[in-house]
C-alpha positions in Angstrom: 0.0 0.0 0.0 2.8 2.3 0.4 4.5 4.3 -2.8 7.9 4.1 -3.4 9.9 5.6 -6.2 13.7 5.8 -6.6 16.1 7.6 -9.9 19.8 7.6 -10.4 21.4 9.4 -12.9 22.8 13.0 -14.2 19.3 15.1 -13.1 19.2 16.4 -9.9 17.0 13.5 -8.1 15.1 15.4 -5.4 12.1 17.3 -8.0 11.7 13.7 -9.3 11.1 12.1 -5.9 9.0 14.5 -4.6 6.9 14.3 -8.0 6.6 11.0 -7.9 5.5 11.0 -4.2 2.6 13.0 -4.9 1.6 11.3 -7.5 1.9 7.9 -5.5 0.1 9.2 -2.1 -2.8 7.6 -2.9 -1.4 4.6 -2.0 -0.8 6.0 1.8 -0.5 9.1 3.4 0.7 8.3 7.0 4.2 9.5 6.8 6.6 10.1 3.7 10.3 10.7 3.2 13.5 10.5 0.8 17.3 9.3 0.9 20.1 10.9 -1.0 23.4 10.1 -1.9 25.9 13.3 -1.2 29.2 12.7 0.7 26.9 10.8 2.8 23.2 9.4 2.8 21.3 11.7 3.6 17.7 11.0 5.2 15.1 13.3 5.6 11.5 12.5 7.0 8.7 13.4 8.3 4.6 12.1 9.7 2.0 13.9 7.8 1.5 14.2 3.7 3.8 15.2 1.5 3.1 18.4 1.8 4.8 18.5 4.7 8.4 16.6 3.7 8.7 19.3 1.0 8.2 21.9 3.9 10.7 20.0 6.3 13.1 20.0 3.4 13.0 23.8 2.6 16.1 24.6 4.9 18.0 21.3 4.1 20.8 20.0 1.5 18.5 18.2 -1.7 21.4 17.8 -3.7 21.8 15.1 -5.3 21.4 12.7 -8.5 20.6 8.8 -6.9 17.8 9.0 -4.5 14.6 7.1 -3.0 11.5 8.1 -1.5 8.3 6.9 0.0 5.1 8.1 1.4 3.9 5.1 3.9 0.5 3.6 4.9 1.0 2.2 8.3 1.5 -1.5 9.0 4.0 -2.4 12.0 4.2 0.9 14.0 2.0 3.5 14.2 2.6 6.9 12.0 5.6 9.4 13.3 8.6 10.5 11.9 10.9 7.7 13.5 8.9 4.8 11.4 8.4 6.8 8.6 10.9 5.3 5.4 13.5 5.5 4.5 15.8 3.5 7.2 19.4 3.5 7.5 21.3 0.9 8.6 23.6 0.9 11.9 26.5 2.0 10.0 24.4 5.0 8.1 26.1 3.7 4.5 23.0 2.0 3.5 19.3 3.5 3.1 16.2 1.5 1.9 12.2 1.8 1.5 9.5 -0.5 1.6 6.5 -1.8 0.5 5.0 -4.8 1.7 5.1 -6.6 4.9 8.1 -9.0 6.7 6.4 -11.9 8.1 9.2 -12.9 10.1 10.8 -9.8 11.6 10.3 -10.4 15.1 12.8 -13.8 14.4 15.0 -11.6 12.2 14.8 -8.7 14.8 15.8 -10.6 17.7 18.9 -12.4 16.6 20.3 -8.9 15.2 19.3 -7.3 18.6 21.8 -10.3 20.0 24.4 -9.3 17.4 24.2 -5.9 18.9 22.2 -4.2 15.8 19.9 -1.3 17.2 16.4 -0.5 15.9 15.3 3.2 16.0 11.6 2.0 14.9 9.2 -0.4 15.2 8.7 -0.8 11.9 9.1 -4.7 10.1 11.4 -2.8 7.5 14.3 -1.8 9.7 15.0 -5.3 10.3 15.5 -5.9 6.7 18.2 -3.3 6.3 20.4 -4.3 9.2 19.8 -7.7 7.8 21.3 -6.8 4.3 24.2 -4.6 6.5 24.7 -7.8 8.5 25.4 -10.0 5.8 27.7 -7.7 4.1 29.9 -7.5 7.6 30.2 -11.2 6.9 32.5 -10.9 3.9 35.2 -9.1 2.6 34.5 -6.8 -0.1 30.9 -8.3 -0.9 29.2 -5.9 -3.1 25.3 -4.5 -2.3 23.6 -6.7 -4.4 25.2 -10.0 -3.4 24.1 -8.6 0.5 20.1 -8.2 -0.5 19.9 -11.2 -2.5 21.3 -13.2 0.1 19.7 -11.4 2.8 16.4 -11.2 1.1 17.0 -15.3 1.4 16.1 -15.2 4.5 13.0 -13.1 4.4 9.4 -14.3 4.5 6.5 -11.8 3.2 6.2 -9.7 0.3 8.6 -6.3 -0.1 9.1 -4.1 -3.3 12.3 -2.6 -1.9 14.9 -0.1 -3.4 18.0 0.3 -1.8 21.4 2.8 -2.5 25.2 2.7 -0.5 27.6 5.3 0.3 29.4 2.8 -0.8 28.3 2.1 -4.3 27.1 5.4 -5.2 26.6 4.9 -8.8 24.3 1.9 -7.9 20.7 1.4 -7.3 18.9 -2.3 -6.6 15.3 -3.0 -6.8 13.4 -6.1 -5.7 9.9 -7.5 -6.0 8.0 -10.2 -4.2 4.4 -10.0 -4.0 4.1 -5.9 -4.1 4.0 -3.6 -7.6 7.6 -2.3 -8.8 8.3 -1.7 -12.0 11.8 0.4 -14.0 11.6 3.2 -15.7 14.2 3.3 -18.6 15.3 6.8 -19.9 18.7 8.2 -21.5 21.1 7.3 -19.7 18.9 6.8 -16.2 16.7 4.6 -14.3 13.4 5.3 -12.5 11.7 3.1 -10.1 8.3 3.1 -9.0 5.5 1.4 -7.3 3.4 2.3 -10.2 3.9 4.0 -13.5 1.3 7.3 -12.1 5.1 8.7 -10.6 7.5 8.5 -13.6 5.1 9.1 -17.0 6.7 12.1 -16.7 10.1 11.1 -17.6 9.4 7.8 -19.7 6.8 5.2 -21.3 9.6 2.5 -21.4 8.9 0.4 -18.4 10.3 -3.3 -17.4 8.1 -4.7 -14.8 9.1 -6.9 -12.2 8.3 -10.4 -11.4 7.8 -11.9 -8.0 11.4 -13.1 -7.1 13.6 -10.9 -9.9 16.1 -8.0 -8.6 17.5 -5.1 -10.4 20.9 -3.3 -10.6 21.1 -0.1 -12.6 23.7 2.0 -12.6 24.3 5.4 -14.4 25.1 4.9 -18.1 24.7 1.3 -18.0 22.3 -1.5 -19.5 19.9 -2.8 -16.4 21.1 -6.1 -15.2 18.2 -8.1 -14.3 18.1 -11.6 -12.2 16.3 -14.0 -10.4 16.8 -13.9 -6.7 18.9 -17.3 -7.3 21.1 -15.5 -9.1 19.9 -16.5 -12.6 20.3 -13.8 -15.3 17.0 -12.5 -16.9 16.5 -10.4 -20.3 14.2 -7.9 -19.6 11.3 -7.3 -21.4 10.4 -3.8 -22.3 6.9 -2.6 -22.4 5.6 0.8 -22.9 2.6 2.7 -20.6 -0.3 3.1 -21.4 -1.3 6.0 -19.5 -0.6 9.2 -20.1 0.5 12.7 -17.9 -3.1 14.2 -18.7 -5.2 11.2 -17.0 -3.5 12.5 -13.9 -4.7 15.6 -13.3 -7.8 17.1 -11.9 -8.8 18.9 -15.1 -10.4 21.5 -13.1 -12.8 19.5 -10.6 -12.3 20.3 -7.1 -11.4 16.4 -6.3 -10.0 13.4 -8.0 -13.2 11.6 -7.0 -15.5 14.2 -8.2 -13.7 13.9 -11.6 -13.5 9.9 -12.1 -17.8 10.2 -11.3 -18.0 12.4 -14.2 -15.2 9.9 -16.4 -17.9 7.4 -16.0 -19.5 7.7 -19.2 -16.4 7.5 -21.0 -14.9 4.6 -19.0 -17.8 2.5 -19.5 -17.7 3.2 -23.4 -13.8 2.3 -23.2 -14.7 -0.5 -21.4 -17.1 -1.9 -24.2 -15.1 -0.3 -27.2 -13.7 -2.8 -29.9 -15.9 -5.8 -27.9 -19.0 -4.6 -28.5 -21.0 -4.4 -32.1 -24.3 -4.4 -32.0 -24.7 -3.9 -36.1 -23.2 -7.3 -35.7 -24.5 -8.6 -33.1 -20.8 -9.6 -31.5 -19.7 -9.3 -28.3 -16.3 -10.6 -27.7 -13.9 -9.8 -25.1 -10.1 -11.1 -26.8 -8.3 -12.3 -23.6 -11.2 -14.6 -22.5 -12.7 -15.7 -25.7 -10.6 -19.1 -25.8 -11.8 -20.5 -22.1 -15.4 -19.5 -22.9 -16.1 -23.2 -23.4 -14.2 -24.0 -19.8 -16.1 -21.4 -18.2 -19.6 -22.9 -19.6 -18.4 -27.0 -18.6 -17.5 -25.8 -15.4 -19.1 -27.2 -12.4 -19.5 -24.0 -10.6 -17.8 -20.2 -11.3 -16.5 -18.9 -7.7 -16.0 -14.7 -8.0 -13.1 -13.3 -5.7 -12.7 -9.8 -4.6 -12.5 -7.3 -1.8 -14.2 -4.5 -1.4 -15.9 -2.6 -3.9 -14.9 -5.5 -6.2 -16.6 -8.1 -4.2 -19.8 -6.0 -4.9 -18.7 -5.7 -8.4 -18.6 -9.9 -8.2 -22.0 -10.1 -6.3 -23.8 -8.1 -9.9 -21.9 -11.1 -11.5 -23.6 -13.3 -9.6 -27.0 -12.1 -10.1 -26.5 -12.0 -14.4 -24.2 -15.0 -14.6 -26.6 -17.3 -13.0 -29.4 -15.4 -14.7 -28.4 -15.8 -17.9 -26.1 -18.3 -18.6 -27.3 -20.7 -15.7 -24.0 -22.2 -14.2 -23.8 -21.9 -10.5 -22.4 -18.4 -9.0 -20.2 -18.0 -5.1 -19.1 -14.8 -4.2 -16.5 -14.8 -1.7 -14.2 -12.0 0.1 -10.5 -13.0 -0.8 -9.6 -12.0 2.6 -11.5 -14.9 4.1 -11.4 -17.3 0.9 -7.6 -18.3 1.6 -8.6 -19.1 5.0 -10.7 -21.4 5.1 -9.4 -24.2 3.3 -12.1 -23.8 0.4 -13.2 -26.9 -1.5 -11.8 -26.8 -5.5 -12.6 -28.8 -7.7 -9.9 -28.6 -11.3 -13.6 -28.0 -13.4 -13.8 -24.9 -11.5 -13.8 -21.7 -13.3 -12.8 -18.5 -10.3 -12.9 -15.2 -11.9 -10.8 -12.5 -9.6 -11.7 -9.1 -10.0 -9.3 -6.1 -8.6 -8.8 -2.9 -10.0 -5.1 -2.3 -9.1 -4.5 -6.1 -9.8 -2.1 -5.7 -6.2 -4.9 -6.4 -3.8 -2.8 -8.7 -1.6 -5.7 -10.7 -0.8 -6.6 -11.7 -3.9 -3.3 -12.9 -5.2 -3.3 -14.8 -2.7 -6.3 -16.3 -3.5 -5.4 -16.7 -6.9 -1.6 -18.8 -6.1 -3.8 -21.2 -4.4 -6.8 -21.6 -6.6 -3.8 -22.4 -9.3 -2.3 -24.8 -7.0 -5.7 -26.9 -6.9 -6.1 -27.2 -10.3 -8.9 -24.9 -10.8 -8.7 -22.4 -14.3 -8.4 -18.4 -13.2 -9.3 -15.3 -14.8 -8.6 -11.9 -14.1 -10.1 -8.5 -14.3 -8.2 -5.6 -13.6 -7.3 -2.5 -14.6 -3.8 -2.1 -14.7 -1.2 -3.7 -17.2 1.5 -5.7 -15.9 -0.2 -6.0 -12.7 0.2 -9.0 -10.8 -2.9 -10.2 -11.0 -3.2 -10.1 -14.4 0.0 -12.2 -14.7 -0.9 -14.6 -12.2 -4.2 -15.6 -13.8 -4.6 -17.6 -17.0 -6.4 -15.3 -19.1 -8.3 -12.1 -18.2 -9.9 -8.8 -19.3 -8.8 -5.5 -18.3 -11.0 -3.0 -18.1 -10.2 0.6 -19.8 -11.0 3.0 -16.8 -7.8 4.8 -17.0 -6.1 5.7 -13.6 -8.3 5.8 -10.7 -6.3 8.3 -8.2 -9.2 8.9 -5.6 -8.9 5.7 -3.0 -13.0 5.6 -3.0 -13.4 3.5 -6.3 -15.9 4.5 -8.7 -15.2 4.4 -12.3 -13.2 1.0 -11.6 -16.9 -0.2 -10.1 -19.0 0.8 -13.2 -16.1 -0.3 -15.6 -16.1 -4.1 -13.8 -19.2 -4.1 -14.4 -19.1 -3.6 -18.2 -16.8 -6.5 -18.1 -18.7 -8.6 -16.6 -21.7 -7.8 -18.3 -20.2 -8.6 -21.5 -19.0 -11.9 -20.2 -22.6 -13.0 -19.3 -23.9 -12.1 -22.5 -21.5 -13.6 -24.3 -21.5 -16.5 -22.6 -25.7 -16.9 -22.6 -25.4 -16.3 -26.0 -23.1 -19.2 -26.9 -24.6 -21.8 -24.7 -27.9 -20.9 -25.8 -29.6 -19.6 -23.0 -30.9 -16.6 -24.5 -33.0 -15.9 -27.9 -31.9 -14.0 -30.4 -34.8 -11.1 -30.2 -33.9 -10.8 -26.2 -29.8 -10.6 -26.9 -30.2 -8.1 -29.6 -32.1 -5.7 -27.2 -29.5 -6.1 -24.3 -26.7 -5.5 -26.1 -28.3 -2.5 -28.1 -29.3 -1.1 -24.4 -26.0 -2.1 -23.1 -24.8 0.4 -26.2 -26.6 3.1 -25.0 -26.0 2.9 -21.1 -22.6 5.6 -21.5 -25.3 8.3 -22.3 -27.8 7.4 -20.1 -25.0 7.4 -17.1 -24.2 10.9 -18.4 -27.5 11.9 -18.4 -27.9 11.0 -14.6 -24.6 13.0 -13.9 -27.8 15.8 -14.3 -28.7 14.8 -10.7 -25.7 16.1 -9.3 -27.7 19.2 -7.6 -30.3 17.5 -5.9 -28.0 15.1 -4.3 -26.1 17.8 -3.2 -29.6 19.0 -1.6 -30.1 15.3 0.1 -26.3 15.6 0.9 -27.2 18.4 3.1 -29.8 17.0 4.6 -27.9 13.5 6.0 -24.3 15.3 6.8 -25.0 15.5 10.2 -26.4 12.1 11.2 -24.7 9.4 12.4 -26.2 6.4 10.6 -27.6 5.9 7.8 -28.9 2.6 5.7 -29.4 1.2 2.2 -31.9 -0.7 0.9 -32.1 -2.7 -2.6 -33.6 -5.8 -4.0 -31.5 -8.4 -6.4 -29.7 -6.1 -8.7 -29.4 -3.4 -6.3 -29.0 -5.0 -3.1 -25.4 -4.9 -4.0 -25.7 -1.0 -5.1 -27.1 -0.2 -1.6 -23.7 -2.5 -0.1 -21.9 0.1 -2.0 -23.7 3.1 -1.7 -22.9 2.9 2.5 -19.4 1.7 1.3 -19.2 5.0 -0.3 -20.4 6.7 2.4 -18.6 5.1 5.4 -15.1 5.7 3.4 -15.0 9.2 2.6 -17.9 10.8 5.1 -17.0 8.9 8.1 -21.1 8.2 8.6 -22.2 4.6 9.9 -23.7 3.0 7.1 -25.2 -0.6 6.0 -26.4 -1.7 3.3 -29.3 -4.6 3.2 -31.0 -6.6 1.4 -34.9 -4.5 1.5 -36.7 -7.7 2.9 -34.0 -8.3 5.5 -34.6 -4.9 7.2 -37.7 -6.9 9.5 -34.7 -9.0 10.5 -32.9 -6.7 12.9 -32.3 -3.3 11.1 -35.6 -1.8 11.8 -35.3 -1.6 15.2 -32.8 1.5 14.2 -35.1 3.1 12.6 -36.2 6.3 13.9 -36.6 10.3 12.7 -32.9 11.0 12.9 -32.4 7.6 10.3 -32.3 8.7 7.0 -33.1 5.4 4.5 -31.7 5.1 1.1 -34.0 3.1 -1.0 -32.9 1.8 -4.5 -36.5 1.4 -6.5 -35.7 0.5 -9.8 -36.4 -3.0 -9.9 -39.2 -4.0 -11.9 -39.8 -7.3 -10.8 -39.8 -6.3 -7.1 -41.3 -2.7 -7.4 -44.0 -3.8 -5.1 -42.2 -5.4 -2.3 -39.9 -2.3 -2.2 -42.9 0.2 -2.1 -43.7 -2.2 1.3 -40.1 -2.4 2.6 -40.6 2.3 2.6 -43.7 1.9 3.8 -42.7 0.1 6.7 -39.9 2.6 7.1 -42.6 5.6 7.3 -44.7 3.9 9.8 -41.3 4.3 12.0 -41.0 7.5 10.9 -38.1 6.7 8.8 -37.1 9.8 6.2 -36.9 7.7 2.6 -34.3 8.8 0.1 -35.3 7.0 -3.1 -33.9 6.3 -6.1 -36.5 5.8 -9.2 -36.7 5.6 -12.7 -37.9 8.9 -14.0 -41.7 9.3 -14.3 -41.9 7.5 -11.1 -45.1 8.6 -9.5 -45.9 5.6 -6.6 -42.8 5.7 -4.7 -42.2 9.6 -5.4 -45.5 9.4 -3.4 -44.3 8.0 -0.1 -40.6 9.5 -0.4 -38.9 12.7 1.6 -36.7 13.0 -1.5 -36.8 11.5 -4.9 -33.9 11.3 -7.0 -34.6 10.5 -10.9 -32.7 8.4 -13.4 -33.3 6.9 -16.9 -35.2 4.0 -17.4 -33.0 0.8 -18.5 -33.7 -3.0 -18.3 -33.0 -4.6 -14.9 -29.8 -5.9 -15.2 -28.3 -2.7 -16.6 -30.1 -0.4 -13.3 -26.9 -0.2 -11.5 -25.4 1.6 -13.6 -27.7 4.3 -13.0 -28.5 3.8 -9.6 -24.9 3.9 -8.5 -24.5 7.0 -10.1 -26.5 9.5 -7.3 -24.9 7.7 -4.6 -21.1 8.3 -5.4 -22.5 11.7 -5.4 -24.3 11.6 -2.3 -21.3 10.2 -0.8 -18.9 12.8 -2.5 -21.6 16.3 -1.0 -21.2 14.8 2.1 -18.0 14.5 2.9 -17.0 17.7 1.4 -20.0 19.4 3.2 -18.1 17.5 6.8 -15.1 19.0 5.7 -13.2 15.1 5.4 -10.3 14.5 2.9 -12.1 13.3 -0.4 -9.4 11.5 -2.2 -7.1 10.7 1.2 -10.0 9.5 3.4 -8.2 8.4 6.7 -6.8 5.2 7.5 -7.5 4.0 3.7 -4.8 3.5 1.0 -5.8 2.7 -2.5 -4.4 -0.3 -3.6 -4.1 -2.7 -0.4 -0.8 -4.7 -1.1 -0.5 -6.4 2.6 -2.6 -8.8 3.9 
């Protein structure tokens, strides 16, 4: 979850760093700080964002071409400037940042306390660099990248590490296991990075790391890349595929507010080249070839966490809907721990936008193990999800920067959505007459999403109206039950309000007793099939004297009836109503927090891409 980014070469390195660290903070905002190389190494750090390193710098020496940096979300030890990365060995030759988590450390830690190593922090990653300076000590004239290999040996847990030496100052070494790093080739220089977000800038030649491979660059040299067991690797170029204008604000206030209003785009990117409707084709390249596994398998288990999970629950609703083959769900952070059953006819489909979520790569490794076939859907190339599965689909969001997900959501969904229809269609589970109109509705949903962006002043009304209370809950049948699970997600993250979302019928079960004047209730209405029950489900709410917050198709007129605020959007088949629905509740979500006065795109204690387990 932390960002880390590293150059060496003729530019001064310091600009570059603290570039790159803004550009990475979504990934954690805890702490942040840098390394460089001058007569000595030179470490400078400090709690709080960014912002506040480049202030702490202002009176201090940022010379310097070889450098690393890192902004941190907390893990082992809480927030202050003594954990913050990057940590310097005993000796003060060696500096290093981290990503990741040592599993071991408290082993590690306490045979170099015995060897009279001292700790300044209580973070996991100090151990590792008085590990790497304790097997240098060990031999004569070893050089730094024979001391991290070996040291890294001994290591259990994930790290994307970058490390420099007094001693070799024209040297920097990178490692991966199990967290994002990728290099960043330019003329005569290397960049490093945690993602590709902090060096775009600079260069769109990128190598990306494999679990177990290290790096040694060194100014004016080719990369040397190897395996952790010392084999020799060819690297394999790539080029990003973002681009320096997807990274800025564009003029919205927040990074959030902006990737709402990128939805209609992202879900047209997201169908573009795999949707024709003229043709009647949908076809989506990188899973095409196991559509025949996926339709003789005995069941299709959907793994995710988070917003992806609900993304997998709207899976679960269409796959099982239309193509008829049995549908789990399951969190990946529980999945791996309870010794699942697999069966090798298995299909498991893991969704995660940053294709890092620790979780689900873990999931995934042992799925594989058992036999079972895995696809992925992500949104980032080169990810290690995406290289971990079998085949997959990315989705064409672009970079999400705010850590509440919302294009990602709507763009998973256009995945998926193609995938079931593809899928009914081949194994016959649909007629002809009834696939032509979804996919020709499916075609139009980018306008009609646009075209609910219209209800961005009302919501801002409701937001006004629910800023001040302390809970509030969601209620939606089949398709949106999971819309209302992340609606409160939405709300919880950036707003800091209680929220739960529930499936409408299940509020009788429990939830009503909550119900009261100071509740507001978010009702999704836009089921056809279950309009009636709904209308029941607020009407029950009323009689506690509930205030309903509904969300209809326009021309509503029955629930608009019974409803303290109605909020309207386009009319669409069934399936297709989260996309709409969703819509007015990232918005909710947004007015509310920025009428509270919380962090939008840093909500606290939340990182974006959640690399540890």
């Amino acid at each position: 979850m932390c960002g880390i980014v590293a150059y060496i070469g003729d530019k001064e390195a310091y600009p570059i760093l603290i570039k790159g660290l803004h550009r990475l903070e979504y990934r954690g905002y805890d702490s942040a700080g840098l390394a460089l190389l001058q007569d000595k190494v030179n470490v400078m750090k400090t709690k709080g964002k960014v912002s506040d390193l480049e202030e702490y710098c202002e009176s201090k020496d940022i010379t310097g071409t070889v450098g690393i940096a890192h902004t941190r979300w907390a893990t082992h030890g809480e927030p202050n400037d003594l954990n913050a990365h990057p940590h310097l060995s005993n000796n003060k030759r060696m500096a290093l940042i981290h990503n990741g988590i040592i599993e071991n450390y408290q082993i590690l830690k306490a045979e170099l306390l015995r060897r009279g190593y001292e700790f300044k922090s209580n973070t996991d990653t100090e151990v590792l660099i008085h590990l790497i300076e304790d097997v240098q000590s060990k031999h004569d004239d070893m050089e730094l990248y024979e001391a991290i290999r070996l040291a890294l040996t001994q290591v259990v847990g994930t790290y994307g590490i970058a490390v420099i030496s007094i001693d070799e100052p024209d040297t920097l070494i990178v490692a991966k296991k199990g967290s994002p790093l990728l290099i960043g080739i330019g003329e005569d220089e290397y960049y490093a990075a945690s993602d590709g977000s902090a060096i775009v800038e600079y260069t769109k030649k990128v190598v990306y790391l494999k679990d177990g491979e290290m790096a040694i660059l060194k100014k004016h040299k080719d990369i040397v890349l190897k395996t952790i067991e010392n084999k020799n690797i060819i690297p394999y170029v790539q080029e990003l595929e973002i681009t320096l204008s997807q990274l800025e604000k564009d003029g919205y206030e927040h990074y959030m507010l902006k990737e709402i209003y990128e939805q209609p785009n992202s879900i047209a990117d997201s169908m573009r080249g795999r949707l024709n409707v003229k043709k009647e084709i949908v076809s989506l390249g990188g899973i095409v070839e196991y559509e025949e596994t996926i339709l003789q398998a005995r069941r299709i288990i959907i793994i995710g966490c988070g917003t992806s999970y609900h993304a997998g629950l709207l899976a679960e609703y269409m796959f099982e809907e239309l193509v008829r083959i049995p549908v789990e769900v399951e969190y990946a952070s529980e999945f791996i721990y309870r010794n699942p059953i697999i069966y090798e006819d298995d299909v498991v489909i893991a969704i995660s936008q940053s294709g890092e979520t620790a979780d689900t790569l873990a999931a995934v490794n042992m799925v594989k193990e058992k036999g079972a076939t895995v696809l992925g859907i992500c949104n980032v190339v080169g990810s290690s999800i995406a290289r971990a599965t079998h085949a997959g689909s990315f989705t064409h969001a672009g970079p999400e920067i705010g850590v509440a997900s919302t294009k990602a959501f709507t763009a998973q969904f256009t995945v998926l959505t193609l995938m079931a229809l593809s899928l009914a269609k081949r194994k016959g589970k649909i007629s002809r007459t009834k696939y032509f109109e979804m996919i020709a509705e499916l075609e139009r949903i980018p306008k009609k999403v646009k075209y609910t962006l219209q209800t961005d002043a009302l919501t801002k009304e409701v937001a006004h109206y629910i800023k001040d209370s302390r809970n509030a809950l969601y209620l939606g049948r089949k398709y949106n039950f999971p819309i209302a699970l992340e609606g409160a997600l939405k709300l919880k993250e950036i707003s800091y309000i209680h929220a739960e979302g529930y499936p409408a019928a299940e509020m009788k079960h429990g939830p009503i007793a909550l119900i009261d004047e100071e509740m507001p209730v978010i009702v999704i209405a836009t089921n056809k099939g279950t309009y009636q029950k709904i209308i029941s489900n607020i009407e029950e709410v009323k009689s506690r004297k509930g205030k309903i917050i509904s969300i209809v198709f326009k021309g509503d007129q029955e629930v608009r009836n019974i409803s303290d605020y109605v909020i309207e959007v386009p009319e669409t088949d069934e399936m297709f109503s989260p996309f709409v629905s969703i819509i007015p509740l990232q918005l909710l979500a947004y007015h509310v927090a920025v009428l509270r006065g919380c962090n939008v795109d840093q909500p606290r204690n939340l990182a974006k891409s959640v690399t540890v387990e």
